[in-house]
N, C-alpha and C positions, 0 to 999 in steps of 0.2 A: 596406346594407353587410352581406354576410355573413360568419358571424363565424371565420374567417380572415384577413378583413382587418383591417389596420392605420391608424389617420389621424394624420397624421405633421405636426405643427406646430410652427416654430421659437419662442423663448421671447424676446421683445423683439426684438433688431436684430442679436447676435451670429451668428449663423449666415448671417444676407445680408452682415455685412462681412465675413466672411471668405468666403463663395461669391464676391462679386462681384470681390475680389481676384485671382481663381485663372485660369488660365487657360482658353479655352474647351475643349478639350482635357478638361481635368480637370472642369469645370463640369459635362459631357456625363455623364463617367463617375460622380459623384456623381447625377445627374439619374437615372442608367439605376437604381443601386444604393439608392437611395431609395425610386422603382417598384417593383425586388424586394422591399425590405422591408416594404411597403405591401399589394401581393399574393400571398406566397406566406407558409403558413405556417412551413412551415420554411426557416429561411435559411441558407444556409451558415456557419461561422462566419468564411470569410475575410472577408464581407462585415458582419456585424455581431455582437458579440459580447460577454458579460458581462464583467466588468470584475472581478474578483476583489478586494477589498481594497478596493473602494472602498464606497461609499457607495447602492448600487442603482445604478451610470452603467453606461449601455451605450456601444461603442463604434461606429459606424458607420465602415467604412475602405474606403480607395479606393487602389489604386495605380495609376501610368501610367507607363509606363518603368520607373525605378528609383525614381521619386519617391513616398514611402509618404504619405497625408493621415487624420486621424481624426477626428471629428467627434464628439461627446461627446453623449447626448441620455437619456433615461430614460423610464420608462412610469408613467402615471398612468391613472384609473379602465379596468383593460382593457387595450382596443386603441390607445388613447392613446401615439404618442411624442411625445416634447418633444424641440427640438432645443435646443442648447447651443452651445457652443462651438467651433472648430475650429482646426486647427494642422495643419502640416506637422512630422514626424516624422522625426529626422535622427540618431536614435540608437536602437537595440533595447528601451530602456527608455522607458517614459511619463514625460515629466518632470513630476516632481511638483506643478510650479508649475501645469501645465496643467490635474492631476487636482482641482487647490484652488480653483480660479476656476472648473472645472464645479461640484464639491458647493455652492460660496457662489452660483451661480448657481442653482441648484437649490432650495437653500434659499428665497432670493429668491420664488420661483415661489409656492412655498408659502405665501411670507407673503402675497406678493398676490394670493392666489386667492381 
């Protein structure tokens, strides 16, 4: 692994129930934007991006059409991401609810690590 790259693993089962959910369409587009955040160092931030106010969460985002999706995930020792959670995003703001269930996910991680 050279160190630019990223190893990107989801955290329990949240992130396949909402990927297997999605359409393949969107599946794809998550698929491709995961790859970039895996190999390149620098990422654009339309595709993944700090989270301000939260708790260290990053945001993984994908749009297709007009439909915006974000995927919640954070870095641990390193190149480490952990994926989290994800949602379809139907309003400019994060809703809050979704940023509460990433950190108590997160936390989670923590404890059983």
């Amino acid at each position: 692994m050279d160190e630019f790259e990223r190893e990107i693993i989801p955290f329990e089962n949240h992130f396949w129930d909402f990927y297997e959910k999605l359409n393949p369409k969107v599946q794809k587009k998550f698929d491709w934007t995961i790859s970039l955040i895996e190999r390149n160092r620098i990422v654009p931030k339309q595709y993944f991006d700090y989270m301000t106010g939260t708790n260290g969460l990053w945001e993984i985002r994908v749009k297709v059409g007009s439909d915006i999706y974000r995927v919640f995930s954070f870095f641990d020792k390193g190149n480490l991401i952990i994926l989290l959670c994800g949602f379809q995003k139907k309003t400019q703001k994060t809703p809050k609810k979704e940023i509460k269930k990433a950190e108590k996910l997160k936390k989670r991680y923590y404890e059983n690590k």
